[in-house]
Structures are given as structure tokens and as C-alpha cells.
N, C-alpha and C positions, 0 to 999 in steps of 0.2 A: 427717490429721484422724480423730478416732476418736468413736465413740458410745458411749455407756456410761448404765448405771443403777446407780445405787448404792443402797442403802436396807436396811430391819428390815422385819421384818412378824410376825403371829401365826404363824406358821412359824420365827420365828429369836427371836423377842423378848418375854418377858411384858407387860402390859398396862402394871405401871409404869412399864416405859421408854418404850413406844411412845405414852404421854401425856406425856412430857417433851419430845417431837419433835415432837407432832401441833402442824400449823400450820392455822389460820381460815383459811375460806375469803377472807374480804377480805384477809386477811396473804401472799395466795401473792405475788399482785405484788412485795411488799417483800420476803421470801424471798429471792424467786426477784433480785429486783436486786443483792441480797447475795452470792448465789452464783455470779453471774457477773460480777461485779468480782473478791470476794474471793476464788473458787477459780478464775478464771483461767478462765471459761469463754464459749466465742464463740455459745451458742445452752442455754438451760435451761427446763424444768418441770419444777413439784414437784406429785407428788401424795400426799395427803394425806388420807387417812380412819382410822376406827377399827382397823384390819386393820393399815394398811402406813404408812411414810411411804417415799418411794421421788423421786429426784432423777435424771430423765436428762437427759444431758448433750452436749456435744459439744467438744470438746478438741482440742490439739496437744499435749498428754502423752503419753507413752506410755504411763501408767499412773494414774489417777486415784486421788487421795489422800482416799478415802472417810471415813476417818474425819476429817479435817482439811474436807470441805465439812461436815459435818455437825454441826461443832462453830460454823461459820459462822450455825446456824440456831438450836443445840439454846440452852435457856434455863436446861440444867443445868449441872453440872462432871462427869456421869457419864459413866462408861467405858463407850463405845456399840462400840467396836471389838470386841470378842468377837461382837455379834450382826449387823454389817454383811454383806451380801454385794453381790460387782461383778459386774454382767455386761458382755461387751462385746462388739459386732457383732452379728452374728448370735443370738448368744443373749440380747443387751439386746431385742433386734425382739420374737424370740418372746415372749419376758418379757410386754413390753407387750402382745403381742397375746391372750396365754391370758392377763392379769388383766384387760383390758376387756374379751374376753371370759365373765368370771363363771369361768373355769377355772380362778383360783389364789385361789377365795374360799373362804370355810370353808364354803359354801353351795354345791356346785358346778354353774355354772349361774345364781345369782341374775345380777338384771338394774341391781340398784343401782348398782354400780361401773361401770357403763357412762358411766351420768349424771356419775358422781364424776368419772370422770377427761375428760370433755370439758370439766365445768366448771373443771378445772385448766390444761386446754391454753387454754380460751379468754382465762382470766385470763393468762397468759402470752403468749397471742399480743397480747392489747391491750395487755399493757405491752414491747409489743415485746422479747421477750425469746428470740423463737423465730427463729427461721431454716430455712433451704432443705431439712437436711436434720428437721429436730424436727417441721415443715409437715407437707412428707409423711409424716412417721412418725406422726404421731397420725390425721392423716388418714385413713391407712391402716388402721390400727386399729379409727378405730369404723367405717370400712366393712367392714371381718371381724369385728367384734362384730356385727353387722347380719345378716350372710352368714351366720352362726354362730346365730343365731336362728330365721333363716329357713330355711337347709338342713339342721338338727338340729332333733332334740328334747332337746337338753341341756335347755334352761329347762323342760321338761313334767312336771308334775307338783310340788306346794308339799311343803317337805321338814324345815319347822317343826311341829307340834303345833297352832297357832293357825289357821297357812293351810291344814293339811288338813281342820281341823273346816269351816272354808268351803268349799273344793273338796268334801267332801264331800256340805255345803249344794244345789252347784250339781248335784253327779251326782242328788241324789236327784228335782230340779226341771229334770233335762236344761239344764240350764246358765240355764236363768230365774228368776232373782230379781227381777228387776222387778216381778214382781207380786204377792211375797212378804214378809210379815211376819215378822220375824227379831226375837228377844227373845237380848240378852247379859244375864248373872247375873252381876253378878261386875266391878266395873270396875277391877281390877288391870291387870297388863302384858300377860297374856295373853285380856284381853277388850280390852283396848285394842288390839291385834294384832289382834283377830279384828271389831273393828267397821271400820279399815283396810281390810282385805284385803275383808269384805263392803260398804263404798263403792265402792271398786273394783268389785267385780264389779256394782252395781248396786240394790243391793236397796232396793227402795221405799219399804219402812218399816224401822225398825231404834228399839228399845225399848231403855231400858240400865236396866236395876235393880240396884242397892249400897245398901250400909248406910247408908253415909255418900250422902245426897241430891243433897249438893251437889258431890260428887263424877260421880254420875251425870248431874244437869246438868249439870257440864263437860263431859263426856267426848261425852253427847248431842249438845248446841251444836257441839261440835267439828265433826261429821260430818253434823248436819240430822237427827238421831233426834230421840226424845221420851224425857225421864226418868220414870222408875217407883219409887215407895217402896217397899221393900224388902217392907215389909206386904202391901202391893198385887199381889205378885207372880202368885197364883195366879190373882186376876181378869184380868191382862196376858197371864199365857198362854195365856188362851181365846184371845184374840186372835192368837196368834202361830202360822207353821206352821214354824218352826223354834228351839230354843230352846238356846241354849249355854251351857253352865256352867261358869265356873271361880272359885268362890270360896276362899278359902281356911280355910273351916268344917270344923272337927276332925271333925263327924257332920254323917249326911244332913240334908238342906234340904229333900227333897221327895218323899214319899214316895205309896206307892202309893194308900190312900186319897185324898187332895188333888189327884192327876192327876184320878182316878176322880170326883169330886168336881165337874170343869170339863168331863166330855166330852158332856153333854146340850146343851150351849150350844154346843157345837163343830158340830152336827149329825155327818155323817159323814166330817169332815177328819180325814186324817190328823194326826196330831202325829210331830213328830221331836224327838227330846231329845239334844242330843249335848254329855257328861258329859266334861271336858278336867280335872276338876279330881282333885288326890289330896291326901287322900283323898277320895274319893269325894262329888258332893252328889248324887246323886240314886238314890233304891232299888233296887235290880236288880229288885225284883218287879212293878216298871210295866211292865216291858215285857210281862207277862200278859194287860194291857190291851188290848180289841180298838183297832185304829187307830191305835197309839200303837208307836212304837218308839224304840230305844233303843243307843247306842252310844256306846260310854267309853274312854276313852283307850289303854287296848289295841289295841282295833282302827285307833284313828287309827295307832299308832305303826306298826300291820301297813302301813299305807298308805305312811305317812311311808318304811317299806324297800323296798316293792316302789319309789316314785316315784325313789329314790337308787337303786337296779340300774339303773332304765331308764336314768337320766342317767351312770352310771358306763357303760355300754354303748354313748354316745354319744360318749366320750370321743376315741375311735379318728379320728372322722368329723371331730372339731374338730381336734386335733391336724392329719390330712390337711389342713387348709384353712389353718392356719397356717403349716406348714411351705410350702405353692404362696406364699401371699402375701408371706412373710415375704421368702421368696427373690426372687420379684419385684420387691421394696420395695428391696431390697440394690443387682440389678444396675440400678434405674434411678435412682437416689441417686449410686451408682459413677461413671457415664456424665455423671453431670450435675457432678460435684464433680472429676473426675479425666481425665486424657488416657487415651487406650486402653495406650499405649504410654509410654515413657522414651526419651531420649535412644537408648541399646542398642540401642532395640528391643525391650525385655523387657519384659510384661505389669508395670505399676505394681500392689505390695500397698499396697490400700487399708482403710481402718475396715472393710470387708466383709468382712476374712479375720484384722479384727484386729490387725493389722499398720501402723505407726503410715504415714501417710503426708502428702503435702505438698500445701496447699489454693490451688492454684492460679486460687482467682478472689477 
């Protein structure tokens, strides 16, 4: 019996292919029934996000025919064999265990593909598609995604543009936003990102100003903020102690007088302006301004490097933790699927070493 992962990801495959593979979350069940009639497989999950599509497996093959399950699934006629890769045993485990743990994303460290891939196992465990050894294997996984969390700081520190203008947010107010007023400029993708990440964190109030109004009502609605007319802006930011901007305006939006303009009504709060967009909305000469400061995407970017050192310096830590569990997972799967011994006497190779062998239960 052998274990294997077969799949493409943003590591082996452009975008256009890996959209001809991605399978809906409701579609894994049907997939995955597909793939274990049609490639001949006694236990399957498929996972399935914007990065990877990846199918493990468990077999009496000795060699699984990666690109033949995948043509089982794919909706194209293209030629996905150049960018496939197998792993098997031991290096399928690990596999699994560095992408739910966040270690084989483009992000390294995000917490998203944690969620992704339980939601694929559990879609697969209810259509009964999993078995004794695929159980344990996921299981195990997001209990070392978990461990990987907690005994590291891979996840510490946001390593987008968007999440560090709110980490930022949160250093300057020692992590409280709950009792802060937070104004977004700008409701593109990356104000849209950054009113996300400040939900999350908390923040009590949350203002969204854009050109388009009704655009800013959406986006407000969305998350329990308040829409602001774009006109309106200068009078919202008296209100606000943190204000992010990313619009996509060729010239500044807001300049030093106009700050200057709101800060008698502020009494002596400070103001934070933190400037995410290029070019540029907002004046370099505000920061002049008593009480008022000022930081633009440079500096976030400073952030966004030091937080990727710290999590590339964790790397070492997770790695140790996958290689104890991974091993673990191996010899008690072994013990549970295979006799110690053969006839001989000789130690049975089993999927653990790769080596194809015979599923005596």
C-alpha cells in the first residue's frame, strides 16, 4: 500500500493552468468519487485552492499515474504533465504537513490554507472517501499546523502592504483598537484588505471614503463601518485617529494646509496618516504638523522585510517539528496497516520507505 500526493501548484504551474484544475469547494466530494473509482484508488482527498491543486492518495500501484488521475478531474484537454509532481511516503507526509502548515505558501506562514485544507479533508471524510491511513494523515497535520503556531513565530508579523499598515495601526495604539476610529481612503483592493485585517483586529469604528459612494457603502455594510463622501473626507478625519490611504489618484489628495485646517477640532489627539498608496495621496509636508504623523509605503515595506527575516528564521524550528511528527505518523500507520515481520522473518518494506507493499487488512 503506498501514499502519494500528486498535484501543480504556484511553484510548478502559471495561473492559467492551475484555473483549469481548481475544483469548488462543493465539487471536492464528486472529484474526489471520481478519483477513486477512476484511478484505482482505496482512500482520496483533493485539495484545492488558488496556489495548489494537489490529490493524496493511497494505492496498491507502485507507482501512481499522476497525470492520468488528473485528467480524471481536469475540464481541459491541456498538457498538465510538464508541471505535475509525486511525492511518496515520507516525503508526501512532509508535503502535507509544511502546506498546512503555511510553509509551502507564497506567504510563508499564512494561516489560510490551514482552514483550506481541513475543509477538503472533511469534505472527503463525509463522503467517505478517506480511510485509516488518509484519517490519520490529515489529522496529524493540522495537529502540527496547530503546534507550528504555537511553538513558533513563523505566523508573527503581516508580510502584505495592507496588513502591515494595520499591524502598524495596532503598534502605535499597543494593540487597541477597540476604542479607535480608523478612516479607509480609497476602497479598492487594497483598502478593502486593510478594513479585513482592521475587523479582525477589532476596531470600533471604521469610516470608508471613495469616489464612487456606493461603492463605499458596500464595502462599509460589509464589515459594520460607516460610508463617507468623498467631499466629506476632511470633516471624517477630524473624527478619525488613524487614517489609511490607498487611492489610486495620479496627485496628492491631501495636503498640508487641509490637515492643518481639522486639527483645532481634534483638540490635542494625535493623528496618524498612513499613506499605502503610489503615487502618493498624501503631502510629505503634513508631517510638519504638530500631532500629526506620517508614514507611506516605504516604511511599511521596511516592516513588511524585517517581519519576512523573522518568519524565514523560524523556518528551521517548523521544519524540526515536521520531520518528529512526520516520522511518528509513518511508524504508527506502519504498525497499524502491516505485520512487523514476513514469513522470513525479514522486516516487511512498507509505503513508509516507499516501497510498494501488501494491505493485509
Amino acid at each position: 500500500m503506498k501514499l502519494f500526493v500528486a498535484g501543480l501548484s504556484y511553484k510548478t504551474a502559471p495561473v492559467e493552468l492551475r484555473e483549469k484544475l481548481a475544483v469548488q469547494p462543493a465539487r471536492l466530494p464528486c472529484h474526489g468519487c471520481r478519483l477513486k473509482l477512476g484511478g484505482g484508488l482505496s482512500e482520496v482527498v483533493v485539495v484545492s485552492t488558488c496556489n495548489r491543486v494537489e490529490i493524496y492518495g493511497v494505492t496498491h500501484r507502485n507507482h501512481p499515474n499522476a497525470a492520468q488521475l488528473f485528467q480524471e478531474i481536469a475540464v481541459s484537454d491541456a498538457d498538465f504533465a510538464p508541471y505535475l509532481y509525486v511525492k511518496e511516503g515520507l516525503s508526501a507526509v512532509k508535503h502535507l504537513f509544511s502546506v498546512t502548515g503555511g510553509l509551502d505558501s507564497m506567504v510563508i506562514g499564512e494561516t489560510e490554507i490551514t482552514g483550506q485544507v481541513k475543509q477538503a479533508y472533511q469534505a472527503a471524510q463525509t463522503a467517505r472517501l478517506t480511510g485509516r491511513v488518509t484519517n490519520r494523515l490529515f489529522q496529524t497535520a493540522l495537529q502540527t499546523a496547530k503546534e507550528i503556531r504555537t511553538e513558533t513565530g513563523i505566523g508573527r508579523g503581516a508580510t502584505s502592504v495592507g496588513s502591515v499598515a494595520v499591524e502598524l495601526a495596532e503598534r502605535i495604539f499597543d494593540g487597541n483598537l477597540g476604542t479607535r476610529t480608523v478612516m479607509i481612503i480609497g476602497a479598492g483592493k487594497m483598502g478593502e484588505a486593510c478594513v479585513k485585517h482592521l475587523a479582525k483586529k477589532g476596531a470600533r469604528s471604521v469610516l470608508v471614503a471613495n469616489r464612487s459612494f456606493e461603492r463605499a457603502e458596500h464595502l462599509a455594510a460589509e464589515f459594520g463601518g460607516r460610508a463617507v463622501r468623498f467631499e466629506d473626507c476632511l470633516s471624517a478625519i477630524a473624527e478619525a485617529d488613524i487614517v489609511v490611504s490607498s487611492t489610486g489618484a495620479t496627485q496628492t489628495i491631501l495636503h498640508r494646509s487641509q490637515i492643518a485646517s481639522i486639527l483645532p477640532s481634534r483638540g490635542h489627539r494625535p493623528l496618524f496618516l498612513i499613506d499605502i498608496a503610489v503615487p502618493r495621496d498624501i503631502d510629505a509636508d503634513v508631517q510638519q504638523l504638530d500631532n500629526v504623523f506620517l508614514y507611506n509605503v516605504d516604511h511599511l515595506e521596511n516592516l513588511v522585510r524585517e517581519n519576512v527575516r523573522h518568519r524565514e528564521q523560524e523556518l528551521a524550528r517548523c521544519e524540526a517539528i515536521i520531520e518528529d511528527r512526520s516520522s511518528a505518523l509513518l511508524a504508527k500507520v506502519a504498525a497499524a496497516l502491516e505485520p512487523s515481520e514476513n514469513a522470513a522473518g525479514t522486516p516487511v518494506a512498507g509505503w513508509a520507505t516507499g516501497v510498494p507493499a501488501v494491505c493485509h487488512n
